[in-house]
KETOR-915997 format. One record per residue (C-alpha): x, y, z; residue in three letters; chain; residue number from 1. Coordinates in pm, 1 decimal. Layout:
N
> xx,yy,zz,r,c,k
> X,Y,Z,ALA,A,NUM .
...
This chain:
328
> xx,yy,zz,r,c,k
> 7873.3,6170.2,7735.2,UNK,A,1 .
> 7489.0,6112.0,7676.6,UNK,A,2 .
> 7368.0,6199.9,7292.0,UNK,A,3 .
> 6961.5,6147.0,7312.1,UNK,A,4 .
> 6802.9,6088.1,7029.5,UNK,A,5 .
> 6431.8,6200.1,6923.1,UNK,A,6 .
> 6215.1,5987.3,6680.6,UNK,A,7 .
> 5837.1,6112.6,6682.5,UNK,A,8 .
> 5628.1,5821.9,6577.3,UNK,A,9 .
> 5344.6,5763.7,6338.8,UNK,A,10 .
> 5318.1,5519.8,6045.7,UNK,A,11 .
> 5079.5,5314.8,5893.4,UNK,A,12 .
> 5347.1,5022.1,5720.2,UNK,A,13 .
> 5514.4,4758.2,5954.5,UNK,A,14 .
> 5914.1,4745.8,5993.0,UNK,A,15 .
> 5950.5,5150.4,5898.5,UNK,A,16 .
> 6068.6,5237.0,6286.0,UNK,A,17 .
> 6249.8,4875.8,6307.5,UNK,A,18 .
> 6453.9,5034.0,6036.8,UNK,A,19 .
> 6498.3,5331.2,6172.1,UNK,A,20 .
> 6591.8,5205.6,6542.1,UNK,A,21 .
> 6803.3,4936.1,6380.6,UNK,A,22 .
> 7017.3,5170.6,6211.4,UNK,A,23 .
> 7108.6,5376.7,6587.8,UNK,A,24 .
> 7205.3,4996.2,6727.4,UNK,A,25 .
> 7436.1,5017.1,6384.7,UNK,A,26 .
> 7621.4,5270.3,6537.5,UNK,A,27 .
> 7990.3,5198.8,6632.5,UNK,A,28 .
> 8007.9,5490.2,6900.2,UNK,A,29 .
> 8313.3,5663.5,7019.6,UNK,A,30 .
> 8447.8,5545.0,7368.9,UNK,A,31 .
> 8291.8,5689.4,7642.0,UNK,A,32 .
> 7967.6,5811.0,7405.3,UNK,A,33 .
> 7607.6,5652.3,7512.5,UNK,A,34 .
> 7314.1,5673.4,7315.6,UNK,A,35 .
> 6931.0,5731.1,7437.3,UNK,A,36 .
> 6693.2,5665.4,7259.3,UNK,A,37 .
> 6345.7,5870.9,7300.5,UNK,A,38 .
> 6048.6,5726.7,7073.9,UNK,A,39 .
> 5710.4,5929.9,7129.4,UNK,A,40 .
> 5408.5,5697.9,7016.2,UNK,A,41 .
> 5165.2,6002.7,6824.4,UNK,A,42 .
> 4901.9,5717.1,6841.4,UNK,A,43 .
> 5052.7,5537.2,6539.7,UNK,A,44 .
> 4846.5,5298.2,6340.2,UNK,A,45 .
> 5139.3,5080.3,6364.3,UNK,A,46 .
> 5208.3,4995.6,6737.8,UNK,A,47 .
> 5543.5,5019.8,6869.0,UNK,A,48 .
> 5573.2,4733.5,7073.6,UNK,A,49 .
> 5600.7,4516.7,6709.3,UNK,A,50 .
> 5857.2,4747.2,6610.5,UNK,A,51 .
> 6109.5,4686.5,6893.3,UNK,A,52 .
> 6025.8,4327.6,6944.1,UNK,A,53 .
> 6371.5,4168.2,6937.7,UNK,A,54 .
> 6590.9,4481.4,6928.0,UNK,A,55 .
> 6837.3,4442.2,7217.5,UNK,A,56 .
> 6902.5,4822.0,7387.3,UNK,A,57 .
> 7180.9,4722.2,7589.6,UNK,A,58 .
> 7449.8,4990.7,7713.2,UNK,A,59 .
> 7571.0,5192.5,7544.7,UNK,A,60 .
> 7200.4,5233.5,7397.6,UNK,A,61 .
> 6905.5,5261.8,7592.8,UNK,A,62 .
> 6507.5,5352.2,7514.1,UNK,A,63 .
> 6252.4,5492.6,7651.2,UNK,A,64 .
> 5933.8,5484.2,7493.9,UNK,A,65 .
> 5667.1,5780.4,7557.4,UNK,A,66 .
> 5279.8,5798.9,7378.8,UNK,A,67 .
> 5047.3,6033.0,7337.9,UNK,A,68 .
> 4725.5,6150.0,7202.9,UNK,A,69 .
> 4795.7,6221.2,6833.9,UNK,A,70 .
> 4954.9,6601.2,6810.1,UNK,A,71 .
> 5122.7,6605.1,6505.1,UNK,A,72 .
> 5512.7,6592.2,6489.5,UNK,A,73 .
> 5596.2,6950.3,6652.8,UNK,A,74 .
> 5451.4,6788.9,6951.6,UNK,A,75 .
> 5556.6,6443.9,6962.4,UNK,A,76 .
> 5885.7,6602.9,6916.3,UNK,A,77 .
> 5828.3,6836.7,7252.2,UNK,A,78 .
> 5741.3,6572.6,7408.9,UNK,A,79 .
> 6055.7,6362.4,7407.8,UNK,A,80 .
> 6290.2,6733.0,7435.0,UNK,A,81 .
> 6154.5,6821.4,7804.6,UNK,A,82 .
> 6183.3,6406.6,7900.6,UNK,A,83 .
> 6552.4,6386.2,7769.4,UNK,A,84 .
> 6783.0,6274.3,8059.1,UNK,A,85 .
> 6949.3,6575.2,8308.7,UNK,A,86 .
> 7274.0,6499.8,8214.1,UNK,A,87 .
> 7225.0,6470.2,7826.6,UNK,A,88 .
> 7523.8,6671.2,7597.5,UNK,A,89 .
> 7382.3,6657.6,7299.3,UNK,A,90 .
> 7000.2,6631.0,7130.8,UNK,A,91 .
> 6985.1,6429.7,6781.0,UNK,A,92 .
> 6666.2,6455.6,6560.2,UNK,A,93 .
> 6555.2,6073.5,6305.7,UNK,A,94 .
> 6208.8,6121.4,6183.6,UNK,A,95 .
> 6083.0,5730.3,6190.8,UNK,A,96 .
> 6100.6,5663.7,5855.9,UNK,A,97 .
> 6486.7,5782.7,5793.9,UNK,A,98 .
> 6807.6,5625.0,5881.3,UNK,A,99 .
> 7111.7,5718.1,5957.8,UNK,A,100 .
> 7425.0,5539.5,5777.3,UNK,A,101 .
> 7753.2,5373.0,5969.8,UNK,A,102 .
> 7957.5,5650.4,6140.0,UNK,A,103 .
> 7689.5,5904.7,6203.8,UNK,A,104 .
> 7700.8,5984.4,6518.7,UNK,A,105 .
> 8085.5,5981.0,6588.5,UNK,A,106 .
> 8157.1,6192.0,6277.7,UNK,A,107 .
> 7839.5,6433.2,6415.8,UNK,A,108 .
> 8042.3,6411.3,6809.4,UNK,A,109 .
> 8362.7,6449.9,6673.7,UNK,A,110 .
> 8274.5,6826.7,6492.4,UNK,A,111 .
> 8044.7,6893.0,6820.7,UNK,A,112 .
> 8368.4,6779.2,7044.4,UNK,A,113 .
> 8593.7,7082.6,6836.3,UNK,A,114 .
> 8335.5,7355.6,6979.0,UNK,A,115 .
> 8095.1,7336.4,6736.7,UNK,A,116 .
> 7698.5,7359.6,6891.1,UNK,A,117 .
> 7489.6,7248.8,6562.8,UNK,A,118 .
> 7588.6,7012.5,6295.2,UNK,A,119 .
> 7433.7,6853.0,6024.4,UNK,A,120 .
> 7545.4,6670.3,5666.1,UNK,A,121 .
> 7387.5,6576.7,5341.7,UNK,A,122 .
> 7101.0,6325.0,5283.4,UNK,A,123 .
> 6945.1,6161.4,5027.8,UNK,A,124 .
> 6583.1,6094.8,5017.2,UNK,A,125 .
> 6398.3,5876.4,4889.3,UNK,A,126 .
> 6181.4,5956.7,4499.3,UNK,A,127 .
> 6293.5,6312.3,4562.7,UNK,A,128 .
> 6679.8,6398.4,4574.1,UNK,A,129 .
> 6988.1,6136.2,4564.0,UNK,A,130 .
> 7165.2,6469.2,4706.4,UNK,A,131 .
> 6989.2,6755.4,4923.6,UNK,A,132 .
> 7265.7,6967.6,4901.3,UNK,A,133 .
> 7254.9,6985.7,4536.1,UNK,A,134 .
> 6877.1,6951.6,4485.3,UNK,A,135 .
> 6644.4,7288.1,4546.3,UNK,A,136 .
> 6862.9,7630.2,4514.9,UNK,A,137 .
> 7153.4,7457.3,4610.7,UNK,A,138 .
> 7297.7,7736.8,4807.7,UNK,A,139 .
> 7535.4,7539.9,4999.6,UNK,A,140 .
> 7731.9,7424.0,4737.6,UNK,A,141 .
> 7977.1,7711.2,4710.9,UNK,A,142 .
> 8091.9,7681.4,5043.3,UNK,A,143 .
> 8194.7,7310.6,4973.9,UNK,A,144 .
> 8394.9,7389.1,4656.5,UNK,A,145 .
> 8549.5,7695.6,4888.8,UNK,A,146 .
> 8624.9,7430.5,5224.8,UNK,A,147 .
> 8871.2,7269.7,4944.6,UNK,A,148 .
> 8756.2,6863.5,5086.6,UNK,A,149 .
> 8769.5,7049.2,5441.9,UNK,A,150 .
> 8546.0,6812.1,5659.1,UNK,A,151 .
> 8361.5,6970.7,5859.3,UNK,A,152 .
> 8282.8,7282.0,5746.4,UNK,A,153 .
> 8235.6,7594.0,5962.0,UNK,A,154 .
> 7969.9,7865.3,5860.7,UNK,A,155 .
> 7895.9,8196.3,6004.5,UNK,A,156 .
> 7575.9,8300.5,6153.7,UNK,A,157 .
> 7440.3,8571.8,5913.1,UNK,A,158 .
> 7511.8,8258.9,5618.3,UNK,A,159 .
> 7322.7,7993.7,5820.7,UNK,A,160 .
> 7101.7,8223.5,5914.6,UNK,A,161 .
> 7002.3,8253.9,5510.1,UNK,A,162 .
> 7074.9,7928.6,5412.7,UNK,A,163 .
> 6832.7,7777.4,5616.7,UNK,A,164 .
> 6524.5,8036.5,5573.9,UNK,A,165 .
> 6618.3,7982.2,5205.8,UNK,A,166 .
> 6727.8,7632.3,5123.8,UNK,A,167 .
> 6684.8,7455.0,5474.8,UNK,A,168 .
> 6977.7,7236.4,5456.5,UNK,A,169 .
> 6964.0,7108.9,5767.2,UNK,A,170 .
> 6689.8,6875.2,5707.6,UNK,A,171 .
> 6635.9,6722.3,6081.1,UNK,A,172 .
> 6717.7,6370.2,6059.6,UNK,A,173 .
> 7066.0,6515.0,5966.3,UNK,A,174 .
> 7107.8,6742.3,6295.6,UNK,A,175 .
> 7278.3,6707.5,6645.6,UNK,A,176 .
> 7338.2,7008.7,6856.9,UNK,A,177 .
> 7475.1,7087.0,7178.5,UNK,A,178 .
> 7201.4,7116.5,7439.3,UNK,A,179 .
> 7319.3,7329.7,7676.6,UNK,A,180 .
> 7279.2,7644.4,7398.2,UNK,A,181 .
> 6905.9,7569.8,7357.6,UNK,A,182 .
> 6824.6,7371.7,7669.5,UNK,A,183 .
> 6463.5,7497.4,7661.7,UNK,A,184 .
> 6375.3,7527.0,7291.7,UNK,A,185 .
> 6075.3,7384.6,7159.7,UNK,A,186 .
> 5895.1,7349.1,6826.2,UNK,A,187 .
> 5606.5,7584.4,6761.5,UNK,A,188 .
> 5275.6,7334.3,6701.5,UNK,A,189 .
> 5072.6,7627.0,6542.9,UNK,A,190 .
> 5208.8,7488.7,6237.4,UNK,A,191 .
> 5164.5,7131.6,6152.6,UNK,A,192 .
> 5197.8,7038.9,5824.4,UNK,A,193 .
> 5520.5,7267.3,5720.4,UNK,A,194 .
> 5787.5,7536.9,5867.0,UNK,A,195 .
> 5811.3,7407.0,6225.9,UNK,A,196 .
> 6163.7,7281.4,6203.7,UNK,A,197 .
> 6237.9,7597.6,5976.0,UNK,A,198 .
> 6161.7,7771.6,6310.1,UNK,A,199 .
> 6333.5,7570.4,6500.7,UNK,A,200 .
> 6646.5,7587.9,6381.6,UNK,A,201 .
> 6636.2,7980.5,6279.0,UNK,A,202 .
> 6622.0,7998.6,6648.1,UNK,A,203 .
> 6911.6,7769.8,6700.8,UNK,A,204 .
> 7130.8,7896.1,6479.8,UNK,A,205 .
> 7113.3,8251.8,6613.7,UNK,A,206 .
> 7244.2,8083.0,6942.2,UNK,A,207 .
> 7468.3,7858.5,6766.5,UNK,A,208 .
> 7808.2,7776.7,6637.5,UNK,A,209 .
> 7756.7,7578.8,6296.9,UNK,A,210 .
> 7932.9,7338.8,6083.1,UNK,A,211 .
> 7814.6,7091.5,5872.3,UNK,A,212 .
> 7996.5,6769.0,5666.2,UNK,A,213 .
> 7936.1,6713.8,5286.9,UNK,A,214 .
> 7892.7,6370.3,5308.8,UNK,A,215 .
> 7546.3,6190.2,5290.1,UNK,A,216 .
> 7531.2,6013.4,5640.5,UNK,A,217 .
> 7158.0,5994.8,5650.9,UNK,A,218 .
> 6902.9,5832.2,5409.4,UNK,A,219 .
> 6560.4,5948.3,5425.7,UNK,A,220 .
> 6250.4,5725.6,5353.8,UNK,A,221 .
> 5924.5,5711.2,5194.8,UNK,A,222 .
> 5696.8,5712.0,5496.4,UNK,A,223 .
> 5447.0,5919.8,5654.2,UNK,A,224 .
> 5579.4,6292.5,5578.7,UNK,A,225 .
> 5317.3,6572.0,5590.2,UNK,A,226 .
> 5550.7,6795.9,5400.2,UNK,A,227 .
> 5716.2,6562.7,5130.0,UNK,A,228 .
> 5376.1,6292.2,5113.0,UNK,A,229 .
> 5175.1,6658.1,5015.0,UNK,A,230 .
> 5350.7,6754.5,4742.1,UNK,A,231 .
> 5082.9,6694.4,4458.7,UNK,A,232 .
> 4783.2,6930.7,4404.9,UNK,A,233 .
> 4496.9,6668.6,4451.7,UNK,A,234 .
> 4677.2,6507.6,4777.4,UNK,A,235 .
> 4472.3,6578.4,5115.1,UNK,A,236 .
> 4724.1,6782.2,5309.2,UNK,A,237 .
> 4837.6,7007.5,5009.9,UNK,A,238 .
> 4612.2,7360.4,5068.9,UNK,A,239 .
> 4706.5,7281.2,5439.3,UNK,A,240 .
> 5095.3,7283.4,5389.6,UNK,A,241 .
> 5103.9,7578.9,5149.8,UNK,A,242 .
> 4872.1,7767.9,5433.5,UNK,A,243 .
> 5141.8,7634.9,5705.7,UNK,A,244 .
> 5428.2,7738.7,5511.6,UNK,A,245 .
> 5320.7,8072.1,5411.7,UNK,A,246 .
> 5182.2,8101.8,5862.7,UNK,A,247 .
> 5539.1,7965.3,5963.9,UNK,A,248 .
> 5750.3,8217.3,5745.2,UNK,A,249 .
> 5503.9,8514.7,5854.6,UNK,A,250 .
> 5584.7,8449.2,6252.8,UNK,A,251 .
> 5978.1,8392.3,6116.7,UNK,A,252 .
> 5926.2,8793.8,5973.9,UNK,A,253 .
> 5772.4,8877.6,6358.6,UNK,A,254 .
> 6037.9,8689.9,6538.5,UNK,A,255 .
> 6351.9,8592.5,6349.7,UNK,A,256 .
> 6609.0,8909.3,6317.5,UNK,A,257 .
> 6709.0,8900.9,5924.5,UNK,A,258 .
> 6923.0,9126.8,5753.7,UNK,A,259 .
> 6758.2,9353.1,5483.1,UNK,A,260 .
> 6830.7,9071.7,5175.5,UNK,A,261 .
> 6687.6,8820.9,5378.1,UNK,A,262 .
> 6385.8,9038.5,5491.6,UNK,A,263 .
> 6258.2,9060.1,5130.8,UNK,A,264 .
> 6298.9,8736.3,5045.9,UNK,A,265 .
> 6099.5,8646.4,5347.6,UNK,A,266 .
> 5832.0,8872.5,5295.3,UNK,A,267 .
> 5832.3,8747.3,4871.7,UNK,A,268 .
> 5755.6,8397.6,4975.9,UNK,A,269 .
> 5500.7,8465.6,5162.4,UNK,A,270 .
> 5356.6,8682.9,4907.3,UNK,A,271 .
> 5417.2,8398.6,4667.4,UNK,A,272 .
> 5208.6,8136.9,4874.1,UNK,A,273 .
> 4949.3,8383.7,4964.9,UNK,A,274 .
> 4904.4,8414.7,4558.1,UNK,A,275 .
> 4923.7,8003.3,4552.6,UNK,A,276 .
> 4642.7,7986.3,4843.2,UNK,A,277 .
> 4416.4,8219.9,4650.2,UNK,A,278 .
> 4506.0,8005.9,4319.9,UNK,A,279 .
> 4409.7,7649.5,4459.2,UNK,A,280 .
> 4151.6,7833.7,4661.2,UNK,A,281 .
> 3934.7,7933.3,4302.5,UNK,A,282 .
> 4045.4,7591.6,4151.6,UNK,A,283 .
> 3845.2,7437.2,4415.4,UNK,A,284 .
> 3581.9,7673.4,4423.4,UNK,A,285 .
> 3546.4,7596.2,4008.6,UNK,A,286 .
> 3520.7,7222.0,4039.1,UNK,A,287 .
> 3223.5,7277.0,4257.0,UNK,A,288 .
> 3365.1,7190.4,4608.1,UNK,A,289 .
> 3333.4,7532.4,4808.1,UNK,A,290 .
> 3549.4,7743.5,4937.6,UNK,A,291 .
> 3795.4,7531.4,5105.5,UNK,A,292 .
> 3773.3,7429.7,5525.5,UNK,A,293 .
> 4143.6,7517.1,5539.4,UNK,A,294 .
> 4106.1,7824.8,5394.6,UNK,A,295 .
> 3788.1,7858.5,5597.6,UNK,A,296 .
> 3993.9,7763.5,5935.5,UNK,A,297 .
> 4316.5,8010.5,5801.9,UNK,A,298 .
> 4060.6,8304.6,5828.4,UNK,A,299 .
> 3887.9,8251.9,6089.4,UNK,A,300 .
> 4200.4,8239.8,6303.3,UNK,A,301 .
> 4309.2,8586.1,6091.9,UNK,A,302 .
> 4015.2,8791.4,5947.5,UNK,A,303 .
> 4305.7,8957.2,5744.0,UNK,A,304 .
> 4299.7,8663.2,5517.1,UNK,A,305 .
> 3906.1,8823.5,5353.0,UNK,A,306 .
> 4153.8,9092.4,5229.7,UNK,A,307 .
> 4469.9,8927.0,5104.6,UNK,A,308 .
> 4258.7,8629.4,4906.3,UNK,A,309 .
> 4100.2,8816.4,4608.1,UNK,A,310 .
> 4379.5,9033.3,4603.2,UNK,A,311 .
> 4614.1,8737.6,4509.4,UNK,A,312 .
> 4380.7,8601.4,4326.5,UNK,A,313 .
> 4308.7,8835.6,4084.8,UNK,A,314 .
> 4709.7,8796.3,4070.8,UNK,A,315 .
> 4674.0,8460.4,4006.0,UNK,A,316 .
> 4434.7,8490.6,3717.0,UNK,A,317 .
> 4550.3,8763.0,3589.2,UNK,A,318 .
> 4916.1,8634.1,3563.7,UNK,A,319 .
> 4818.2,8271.9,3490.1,UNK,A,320 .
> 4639.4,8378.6,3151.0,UNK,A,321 .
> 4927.8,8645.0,3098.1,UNK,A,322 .
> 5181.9,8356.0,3176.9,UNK,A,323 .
> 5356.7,8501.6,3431.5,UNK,A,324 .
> 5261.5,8290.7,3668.4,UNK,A,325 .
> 5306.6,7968.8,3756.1,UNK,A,326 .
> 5090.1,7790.7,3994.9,UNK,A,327 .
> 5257.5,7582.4,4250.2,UNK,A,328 .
């Protein structure tokens, strides 16, 4: 049995991807279990060959390294699903700044191995959550208390299907899935910066049998994250995530079947970052820097955004000095 394993590529600090890759060669793997390893070079900063130098891939682990132009991670991760050997079982996503903890990938084989197609378990991540499961909304919580120390745990469709266009529990470094479901299933690289995986695994999970373990198998790291290293309002990639979050859950509405519940929650979030984009959008405009070129590059790829933008932001302002609204 072949489990290949994904790690798109780009940093700027030595030893991050040594980590990473150190922490598959941890693994103690079942019997008869192999591991391939599938690192796509996005034109890193940091070169790879520095990273490997001395790690010893010898069977049951193997690695292949691919490089590219730089895409962004959508496509660094594409490029390592269509080059993943023929006879591959199961796919397994580590971003190269996370690492996965002894016992990973058996206890993520051993729920696969009972029928399962998708797993995933708890993480903690670095300056942002000792517990993912707990942080956010927390949704998946009551499912734990109701498993009663059950290990994995089994969830329906329709609930996955919420819990990850709501909470995203399944953050990717966590996940291994059964390839044969989604053999040809690719991330969408119209969005860079945020929602790509949220897509991904929407997708999967309508196709998919899902369970996932409480414990915290994977610990995620303080590199080079477009969605986590964006989370301030004066960092670069900010306007560009909220713009890529509110994009990705507008083609989830076009493409994703959701129940009615789901549906309006969908179509609130958007609404809520469309009022967000129009907020940041006059906060830059008042310090003197123009309108925005993300906001400039958002419309001219949809015209529709001239319509929505003073809309929300007389929302915004309105709400802001009313104070029922928070900006984000």
């Amino acid at each position: 049995m072949l489990v290949s394993v994904i790690i798109p590529y780009y940093q700027r600090d030595s030893g991050i991807l040594r980590r990473a890759l150190s922490s598959i060669l941890a693994q103690a793997l079942p019997g008869g279990v192999a591991v391939e390893v599938i690192v796509v070079d996005d034109a890193s900063p940091v070169p790879v060959a520095g990273e490997v130098e001395g790690l010893v891939f010898q069977p049951p682990f193997s690695l292949k390294i691919l490089s590219q132009p730089n895409g962004g991670v959508a496509a660094a991760r594409n490029t390592a699903l269509r080059a993943v050997s023929a006879d591959t079982t199961y796919i397994a996503f580590l971003d190269s700044d996370d690492s996965w903890y002894g016992g990973h990938v058996a206890k993520a084989v051993a729920a696969l191995e009972q029928g399962f197609d998708l797993y995933f378990c708890d993480n903690e991540r670095d300056g942002h959550h000792a517990s993912h499961f707990s942080a956010d909304g927390g949704l998946i919580l009551p499912l734990i208390t109701a498993a009663k120390g059950a290990d994995p745990i089994a969830v329906s469709r329709d609930v996955m299907t919420t819990l990850t266009l709501r909470d995203f529990p399944c953050q990717i470094s966590t996940a291994m899935y059964r390839r044969s479901v989604a053999a040809e299933l690719l991330f969408d690289t119209s969005v860079r910066n945020a929602g790509e995986d949220v897509i991904f695994f929407l997708t999967l999970v309508a196709r998919a049998r899902v369970c996932f373990s409480p414990a915290k198998m994977v610990y995620c790291g303080s590199g080079i994250n477009l969605y986590f290293s964006n989370m301030g309002w004066e960092t670069p990639g900010y306007m560009q995530r909220l713009i890529d979050n509110m994009r990705a859950h507008t083609l989830i509405g076009r493409t994703v079947a959701l129940n009615a519940s789901d549906r309006e929650w969908n179509d609130r979030h958007i609404a809520l970052h469309k009022r967000d984009i129009a907020f940041h959008t006059l906060r830059r405009l008042a310090k003197g820097g123009g309108m925005p070129q993300e906001v400039r590059t958002m419309a001219k790829r949809d015209a529709r955004a001239y319509l929505w933008l003073p809309y929300y932001a007389v929302q915004a302002v309105v709400g802001k000095a009313l104070g029922l609204y928070k900006p984000k």
